[in-house]
C-alpha positions in Angstrom: 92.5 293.8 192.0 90.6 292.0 189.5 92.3 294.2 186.6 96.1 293.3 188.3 95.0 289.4 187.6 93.6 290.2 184.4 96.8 291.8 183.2 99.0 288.9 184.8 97.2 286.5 182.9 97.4 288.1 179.7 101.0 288.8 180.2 101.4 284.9 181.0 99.3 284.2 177.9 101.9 286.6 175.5 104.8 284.6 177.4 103.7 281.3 176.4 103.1 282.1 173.1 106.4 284.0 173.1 107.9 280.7 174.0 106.0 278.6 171.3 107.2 281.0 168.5 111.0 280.4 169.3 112.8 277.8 168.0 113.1 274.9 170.2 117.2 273.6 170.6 118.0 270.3 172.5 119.2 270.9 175.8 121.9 269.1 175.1 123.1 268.6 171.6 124.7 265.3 172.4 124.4 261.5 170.7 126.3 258.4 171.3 129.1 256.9 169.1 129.6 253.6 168.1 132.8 252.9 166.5 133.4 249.6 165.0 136.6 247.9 164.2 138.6 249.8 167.2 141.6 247.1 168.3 142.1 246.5 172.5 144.7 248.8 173.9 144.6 251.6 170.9 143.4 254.8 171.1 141.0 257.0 168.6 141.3 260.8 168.5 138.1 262.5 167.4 139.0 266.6 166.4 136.0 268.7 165.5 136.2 270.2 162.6 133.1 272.2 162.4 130.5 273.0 165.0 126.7 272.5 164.8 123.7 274.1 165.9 120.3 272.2 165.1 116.6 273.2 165.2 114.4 270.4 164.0 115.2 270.0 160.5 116.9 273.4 160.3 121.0 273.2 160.4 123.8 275.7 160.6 127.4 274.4 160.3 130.4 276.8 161.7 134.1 275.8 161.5 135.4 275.1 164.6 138.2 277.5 166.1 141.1 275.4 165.9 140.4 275.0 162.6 139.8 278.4 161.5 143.3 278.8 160.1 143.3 275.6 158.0 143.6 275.6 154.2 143.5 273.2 151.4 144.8 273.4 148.2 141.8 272.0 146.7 139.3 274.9 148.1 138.8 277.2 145.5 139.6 281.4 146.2 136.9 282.5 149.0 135.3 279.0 149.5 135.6 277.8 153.4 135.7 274.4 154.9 131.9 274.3 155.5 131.5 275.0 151.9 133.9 272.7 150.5 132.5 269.7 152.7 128.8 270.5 151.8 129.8 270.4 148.0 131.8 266.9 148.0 129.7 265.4 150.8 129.1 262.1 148.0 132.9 261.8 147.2 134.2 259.8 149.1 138.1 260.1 147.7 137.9 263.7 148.2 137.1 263.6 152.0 139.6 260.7 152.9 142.1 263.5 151.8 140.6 265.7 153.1 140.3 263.9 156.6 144.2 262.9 155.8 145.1 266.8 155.7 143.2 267.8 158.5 144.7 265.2 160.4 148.1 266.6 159.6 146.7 269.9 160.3 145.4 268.6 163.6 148.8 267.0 164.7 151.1 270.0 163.4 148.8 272.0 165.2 149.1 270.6 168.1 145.2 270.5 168.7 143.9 269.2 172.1 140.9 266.3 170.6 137.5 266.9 171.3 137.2 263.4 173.3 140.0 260.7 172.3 138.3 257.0 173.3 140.1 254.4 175.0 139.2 250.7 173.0 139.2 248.1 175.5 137.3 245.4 172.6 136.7 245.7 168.9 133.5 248.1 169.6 134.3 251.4 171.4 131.1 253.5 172.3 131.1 257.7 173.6 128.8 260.2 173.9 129.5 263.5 171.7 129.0 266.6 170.5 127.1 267.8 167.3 129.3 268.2 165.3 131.5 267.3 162.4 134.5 265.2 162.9 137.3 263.9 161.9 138.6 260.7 163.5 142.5 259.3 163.5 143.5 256.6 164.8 146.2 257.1 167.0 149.5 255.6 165.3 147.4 253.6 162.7 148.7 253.0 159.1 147.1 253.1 155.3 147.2 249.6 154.4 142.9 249.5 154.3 141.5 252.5 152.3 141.9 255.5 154.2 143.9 256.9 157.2 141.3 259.3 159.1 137.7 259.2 159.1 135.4 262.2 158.7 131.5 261.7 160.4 128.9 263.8 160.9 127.3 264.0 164.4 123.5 264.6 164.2 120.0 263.9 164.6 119.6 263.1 161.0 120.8 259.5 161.5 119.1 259.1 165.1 120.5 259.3 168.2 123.1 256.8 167.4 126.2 257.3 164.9 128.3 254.4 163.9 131.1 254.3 161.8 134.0 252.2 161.0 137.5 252.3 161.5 139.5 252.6 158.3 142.8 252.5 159.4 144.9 249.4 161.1 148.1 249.2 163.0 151.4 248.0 162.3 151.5 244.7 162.3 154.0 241.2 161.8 153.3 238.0 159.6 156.0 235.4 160.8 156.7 232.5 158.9 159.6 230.1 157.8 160.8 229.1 154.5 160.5 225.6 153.4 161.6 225.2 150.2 159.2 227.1 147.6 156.6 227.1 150.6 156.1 229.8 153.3 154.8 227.7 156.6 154.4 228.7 160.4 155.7 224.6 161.7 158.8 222.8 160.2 161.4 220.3 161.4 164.9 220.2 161.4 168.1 218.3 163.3 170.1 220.1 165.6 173.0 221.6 163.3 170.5 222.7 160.8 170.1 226.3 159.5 166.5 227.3 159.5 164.9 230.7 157.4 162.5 233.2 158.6 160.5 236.3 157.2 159.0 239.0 159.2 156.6 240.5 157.2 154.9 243.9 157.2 153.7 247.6 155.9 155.2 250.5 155.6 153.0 252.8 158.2 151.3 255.7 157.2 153.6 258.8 158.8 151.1 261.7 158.4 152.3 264.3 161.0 155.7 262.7 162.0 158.9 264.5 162.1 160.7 261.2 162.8 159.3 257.2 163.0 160.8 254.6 164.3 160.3 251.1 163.2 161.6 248.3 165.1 161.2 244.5 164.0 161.3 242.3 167.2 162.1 238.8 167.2 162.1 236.5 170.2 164.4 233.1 170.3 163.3 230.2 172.3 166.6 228.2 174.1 166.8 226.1 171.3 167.7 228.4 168.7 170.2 230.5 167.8 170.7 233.1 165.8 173.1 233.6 163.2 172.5 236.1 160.3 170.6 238.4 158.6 169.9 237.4 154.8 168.3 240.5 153.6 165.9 243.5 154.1 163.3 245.0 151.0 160.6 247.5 150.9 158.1 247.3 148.3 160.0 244.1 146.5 162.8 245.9 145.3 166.7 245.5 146.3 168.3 244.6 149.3 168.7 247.9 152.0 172.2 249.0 152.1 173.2 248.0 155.7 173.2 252.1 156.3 169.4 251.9 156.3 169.5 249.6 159.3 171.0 248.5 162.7 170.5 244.8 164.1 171.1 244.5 168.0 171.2 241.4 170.0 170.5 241.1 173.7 172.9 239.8 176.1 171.8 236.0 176.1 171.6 237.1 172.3 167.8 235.7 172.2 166.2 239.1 171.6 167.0 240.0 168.3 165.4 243.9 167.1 165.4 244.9 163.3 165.5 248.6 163.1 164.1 250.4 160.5 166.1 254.1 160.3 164.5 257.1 159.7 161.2 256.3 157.6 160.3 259.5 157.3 163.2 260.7 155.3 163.4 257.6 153.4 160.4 258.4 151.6 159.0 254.5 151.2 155.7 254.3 149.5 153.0 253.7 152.4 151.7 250.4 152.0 154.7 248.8 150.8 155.7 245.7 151.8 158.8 245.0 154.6 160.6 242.1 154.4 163.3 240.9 156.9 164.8 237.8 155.7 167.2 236.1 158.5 168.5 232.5 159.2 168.7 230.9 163.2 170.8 227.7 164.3 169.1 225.1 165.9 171.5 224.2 168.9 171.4 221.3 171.6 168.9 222.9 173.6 166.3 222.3 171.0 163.1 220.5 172.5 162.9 217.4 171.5 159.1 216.0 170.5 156.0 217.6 169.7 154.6 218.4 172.5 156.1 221.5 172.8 158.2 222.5 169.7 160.8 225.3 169.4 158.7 228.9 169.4 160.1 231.9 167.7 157.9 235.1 168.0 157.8 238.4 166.6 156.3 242.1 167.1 156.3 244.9 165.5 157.3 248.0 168.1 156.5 251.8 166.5 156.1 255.2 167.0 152.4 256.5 167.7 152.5 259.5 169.1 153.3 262.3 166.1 152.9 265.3 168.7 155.8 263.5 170.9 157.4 266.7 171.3 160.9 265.3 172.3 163.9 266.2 170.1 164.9 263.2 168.8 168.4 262.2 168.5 168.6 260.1 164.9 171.6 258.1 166.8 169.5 256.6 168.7 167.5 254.6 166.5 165.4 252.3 169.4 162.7 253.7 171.4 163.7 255.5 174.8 162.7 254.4 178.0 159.6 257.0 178.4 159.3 257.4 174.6 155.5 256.5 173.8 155.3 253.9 171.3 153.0 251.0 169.7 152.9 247.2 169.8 151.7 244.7 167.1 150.6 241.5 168.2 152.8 238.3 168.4 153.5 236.0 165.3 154.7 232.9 166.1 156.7 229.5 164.3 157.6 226.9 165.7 160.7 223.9 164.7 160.3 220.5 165.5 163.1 217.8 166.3 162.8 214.2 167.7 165.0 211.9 169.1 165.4 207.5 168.0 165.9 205.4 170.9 167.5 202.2 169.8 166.9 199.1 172.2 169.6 196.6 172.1 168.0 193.0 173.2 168.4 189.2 172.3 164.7 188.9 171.3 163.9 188.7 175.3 166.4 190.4 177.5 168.5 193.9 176.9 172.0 193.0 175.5 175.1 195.5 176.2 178.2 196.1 174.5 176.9 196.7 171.3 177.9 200.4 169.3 175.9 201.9 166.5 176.6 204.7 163.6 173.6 206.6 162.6 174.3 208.3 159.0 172.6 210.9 156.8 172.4 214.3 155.2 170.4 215.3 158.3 172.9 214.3 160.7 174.9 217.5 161.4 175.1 217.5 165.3 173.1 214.7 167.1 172.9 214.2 171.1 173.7 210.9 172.1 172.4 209.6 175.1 174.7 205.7 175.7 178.1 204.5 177.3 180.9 206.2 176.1 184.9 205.6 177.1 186.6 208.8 178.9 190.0 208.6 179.0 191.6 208.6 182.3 194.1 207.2 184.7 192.3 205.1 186.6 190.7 203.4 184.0 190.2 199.4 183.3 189.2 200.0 179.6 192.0 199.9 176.6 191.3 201.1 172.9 191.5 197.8 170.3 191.9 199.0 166.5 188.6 197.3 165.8 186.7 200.0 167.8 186.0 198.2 170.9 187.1 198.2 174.2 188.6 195.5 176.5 189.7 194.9 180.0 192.9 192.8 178.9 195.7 194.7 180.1 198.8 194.9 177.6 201.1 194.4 179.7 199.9 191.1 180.1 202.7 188.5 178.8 201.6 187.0 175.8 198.9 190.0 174.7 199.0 190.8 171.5 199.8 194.3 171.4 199.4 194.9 168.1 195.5 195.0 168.2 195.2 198.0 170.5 195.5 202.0 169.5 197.6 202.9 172.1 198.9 200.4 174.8 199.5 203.5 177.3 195.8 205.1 177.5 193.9 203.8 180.3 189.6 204.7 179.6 187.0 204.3 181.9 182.9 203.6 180.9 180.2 206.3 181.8 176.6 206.7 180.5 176.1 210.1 179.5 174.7 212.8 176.7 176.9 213.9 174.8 176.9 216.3 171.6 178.5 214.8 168.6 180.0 216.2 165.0 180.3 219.9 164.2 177.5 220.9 162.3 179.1 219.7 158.7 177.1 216.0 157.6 179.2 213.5 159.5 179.1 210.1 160.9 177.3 210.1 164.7 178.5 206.8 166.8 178.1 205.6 170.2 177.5 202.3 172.5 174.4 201.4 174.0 174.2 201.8 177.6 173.9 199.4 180.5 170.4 198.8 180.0 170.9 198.1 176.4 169.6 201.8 175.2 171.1 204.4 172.7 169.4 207.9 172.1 170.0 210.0 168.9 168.2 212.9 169.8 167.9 216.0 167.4 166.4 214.4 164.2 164.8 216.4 161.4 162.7 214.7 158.7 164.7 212.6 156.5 166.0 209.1 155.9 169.0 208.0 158.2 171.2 204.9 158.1 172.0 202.7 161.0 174.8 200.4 160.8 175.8 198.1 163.7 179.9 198.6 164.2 180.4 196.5 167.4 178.7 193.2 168.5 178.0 192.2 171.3 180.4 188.8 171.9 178.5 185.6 170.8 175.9 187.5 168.4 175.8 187.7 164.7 176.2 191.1 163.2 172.8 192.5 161.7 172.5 194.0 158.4 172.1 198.2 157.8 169.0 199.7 157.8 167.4 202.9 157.0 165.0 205.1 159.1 162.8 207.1 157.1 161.2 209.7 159.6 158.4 212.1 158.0 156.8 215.6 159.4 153.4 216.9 158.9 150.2 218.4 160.2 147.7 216.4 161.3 144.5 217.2 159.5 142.0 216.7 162.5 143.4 219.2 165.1 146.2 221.0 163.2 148.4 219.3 165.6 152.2 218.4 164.2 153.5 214.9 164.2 155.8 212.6 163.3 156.0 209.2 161.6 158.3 206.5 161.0 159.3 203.3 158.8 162.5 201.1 158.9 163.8 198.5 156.2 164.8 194.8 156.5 161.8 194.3 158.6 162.0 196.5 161.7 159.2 198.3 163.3 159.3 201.8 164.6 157.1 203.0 167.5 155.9 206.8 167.9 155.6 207.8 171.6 152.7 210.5 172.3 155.4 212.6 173.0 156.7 212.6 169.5 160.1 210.5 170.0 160.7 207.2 168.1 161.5 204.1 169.4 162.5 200.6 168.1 164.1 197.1 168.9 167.2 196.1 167.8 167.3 192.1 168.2 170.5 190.3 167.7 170.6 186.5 166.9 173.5 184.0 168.2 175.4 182.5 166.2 175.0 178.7 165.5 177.5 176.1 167.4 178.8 173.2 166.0 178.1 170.1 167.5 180.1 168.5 170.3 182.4 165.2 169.7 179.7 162.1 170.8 176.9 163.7 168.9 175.2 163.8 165.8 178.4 165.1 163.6 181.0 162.0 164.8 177.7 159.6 164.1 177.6 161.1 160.9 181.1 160.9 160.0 181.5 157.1 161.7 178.5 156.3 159.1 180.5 157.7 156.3 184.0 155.6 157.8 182.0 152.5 157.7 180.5 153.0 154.4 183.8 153.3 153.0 185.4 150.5 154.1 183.4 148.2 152.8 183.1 149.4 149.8 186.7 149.5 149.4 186.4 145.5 151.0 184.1 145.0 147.8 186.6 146.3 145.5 189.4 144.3 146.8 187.7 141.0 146.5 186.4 142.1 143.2 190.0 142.2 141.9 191.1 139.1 143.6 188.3 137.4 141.7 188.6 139.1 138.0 193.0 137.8 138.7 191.9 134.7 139.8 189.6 133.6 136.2 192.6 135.2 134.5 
């Protein structure tokens, strides 16, 4: 008995020791990732390229089976991926090819990734695998340095690896020109032609068969579109309209920009996409600057290169189930404003009183006042002058020569109308019954206002100009705009952004009545010459009379 425990001790003894003498591997060759620069909504492949087994110090890299069949052209005869990687570890252009090729491999391949990772913020964290890795960002582009990135997972570094995402995402600068100036805010009248750029990067297409790049652009109510200028790649000509198909959407505010067939196209990866195109702003424009006219554009694109389905190069937009990307939005926005004229006396509002607003920004203007609608129960007749009276012709003793048309009957409404045809014209209109007109759809620039009909009893006042400005206010980056008038009229800016002023009319002077002032004056003058022509007669009489 005593020999039996004696032996079971020593065997225990021979175990232990056993166990000490052989290498000690982690349970679980695992460590955290940390990848920085991931963008919300995007998703990161990580394919293992080679597999690791780790003893301490001691390291011993394999290549991973779904690579086993991989070859570069820049492995020398009988030199394998382990090799290779171990030899060029320190350059880093060599391995962002490499990680580029693999990639490719990866996709062609059809390899399932070793973990693909969900970003939900700009940090994305996973536990992993020893291993060596590759890393692609799932429909990402080259336009930082690199497409893929190739990490080693270890204990060298600690538990923790980080590493930073090289490649970006497709994605849309949108801005108007102004001129020589590219700005995201300008203003404009209604009538007025306005020119955007959507701006972008050719995509890197490693692994796709076909890519399909589709500019979006999204019209507010108060724009419409009208024509596409021009598309370039990489500054050069103008695409022949072959390269390209523009839709509309019904209400033709969803305007999409399709790129054909990148892929064969061959554009150099990185190069610049321009889409040049002009929009119309129309009568639905908002007015003020509270909320401004918004235009915004995405970028939709393929970014799936293992989408298996054939595609049919007819169909240049996405498909309903067809996995694609989306940029994030770019906006611009167009400002217009509206003058209010108010017609008063210096202290009540005065009616019956038209206005002409003038100037190379008046295309099409909104006018809110009284106009004259023809029709046969009307009370209103047409003069020559461009007024309106209630004195019928027919009357006996009217003179029917003053009137347009002695047949055409008009009646008097307030309303908003839209005026001219989008050429520079001549806008008028009446003030209401409270003494108000409205121009509404002003851009920056200077404008004329002539009074053509005045009210009866009041003097006419001279022309003046408007000059309305546009800017950004330093302090908040809000927009706003100002105003200054000639011949000594103020102009007021609401907090909406509309203008506002008073128009005062004068009465004439009246001549004074018989019994006042003007008979005293002209008895006074009588009298004085009577006697002096009494003075001269006796003058004569005397000068005869010493003859």
């Amino acid at each position: 008995m005593k020999l039996r425990n004696k032996l079971f001790t020593m065997l225990l003894a021979c175990i232990m020791l056993v166990a000490m003498a052989v290498p000690a591997f982690a349970s679980a060759q695992t460590g955290d990732l940390i990848i920085n620069g991931t963008t919300d909504g995007k998703t990161y492949d990580l394919y293992k390229v080679l597999d690791l087994t780790q003893s301490g110090d001691a390291y011993s890299y394999t290549v991973n089976s779904a690579f086993e069949k991989f070859s570069y052209n820049s492995m020398t005869d009988g030199q394998n991926l382990v090799d290779f990687i171990q030899k060029n570890k320190d350059d880093a252009s060599v391995l962002s090819n490499l990680a580029k090729a693999l990639t490719e491999y990866a996709i062609k391949s059809k390899i399932d990734p070793a973990k693909s990772v969900e970003a939900t913020t700009s940090t994305a964290t996973t536990n992993l695998d020893y291993g060596y890795y590759v890393m692609n960002p799932r429909g990402g582009s080259a336009a930082s340095p690199g497409y893929a990135t190739m990490f080693s997972m270890n204990t060298l570094s600690g538990k923790d690896t980080t590493i930073n995402v090289k490649a970006v995402y497709p994605s849309v600068e949108k801005q108007i020109v102004d001129g020589q100036n590219f700005v995201s805010a300008n203003s404009a009248s209604i009538g007025d032609d306005v020119t955007f750029t959507l701006t972008s990067k050719v995509p890197d297409l490693t692994g796709y068969k076909w890519y399909k790049f589709v500019a979006k652009d999204t019209l507010s109510e108060g724009l419409t579109y009208k024509d596409l200028t021009s598309i370039t790649v990489g500054g050069g000509d103008p695409l022949a309209e072959t390269a390209y198909t523009v839709t509309k959407s019904e209400d033709g505010k969803t305007i999409r920009f399709i790129l054909k067939d990148l892929v064969a196209a061959k554009y150099t990866e990185g190069a610049e996409i321009v889409i040049k195109y002009t929009a119309t702003v129309n009568d639905k424009a908002a007015v003020g600057t509270v909320q401004g006219n918004s235009n915004a554009a995405t970028i939709e694109y393929s970014n799936d290169p293992s989408y298996t389905q054939d595609y049919d190069k007819s169909e240049d937009d996405f498909g309903e189930n067809e996995p694609k990307g989306k940029s994030g939005e770019s906006k611009t926005k167009t400002y217009t404003t509206a003058l209010t004229i108010n017609k008063t006396d210096g202290k009540n509002a005065l009616t019956g009183a038209a206005f002409r607003i003038t100037g190379d920004g008046v295309k099409q203007v909104v006018t809110t006042g009284d106009v004259y609608v023809e029709s046969e129960d009307g009370t209103y007749w047409n003069l020559k002058d461009g007024t309106y009276t209630t004195d019928d012709p027919a009357t006996e003793g009217i003179d029917t020569s003053k009137y347009v048309d002695t047949s055409t009957k008009y009646k008097k409404e307030t309303e908003t109308t839209l005026n001219g045809t989008g050429g520079t014209t001549n806008v008028e209109a009446f003030v209401n019954s409270e003494g108000k007109l409205t121009f509404t759809g002003l851009g920056a620039g200077t404008y004329t206002i002539s009074e053509i009909v005045v009210p009866d009893g009041y003097n006419k006042i001279a022309d003046f100009d408007v000059k309305i400005s546009f800017s950004q206010n330093a302090t908040d980056n809000t927009y706003e705009f100002t105003a200054e008038a000639t011949n000594n009229n103020t102009v007021t800016v609401g907090e909406d952004g509309t203008l506002s002023m008073d128009v005062v009319n004068q009465s004439g002077a009246v001549l004074p009545s018989t019994g006042g002032m003007g008979t005293t004056i002209f008895y006074i003058l009588g009298g004085v010459l009577v006697v002096g022509a009494g003075v001269l007669l006796i003058t004569r009489r005397r000068i005869n009379a010493e003859k």
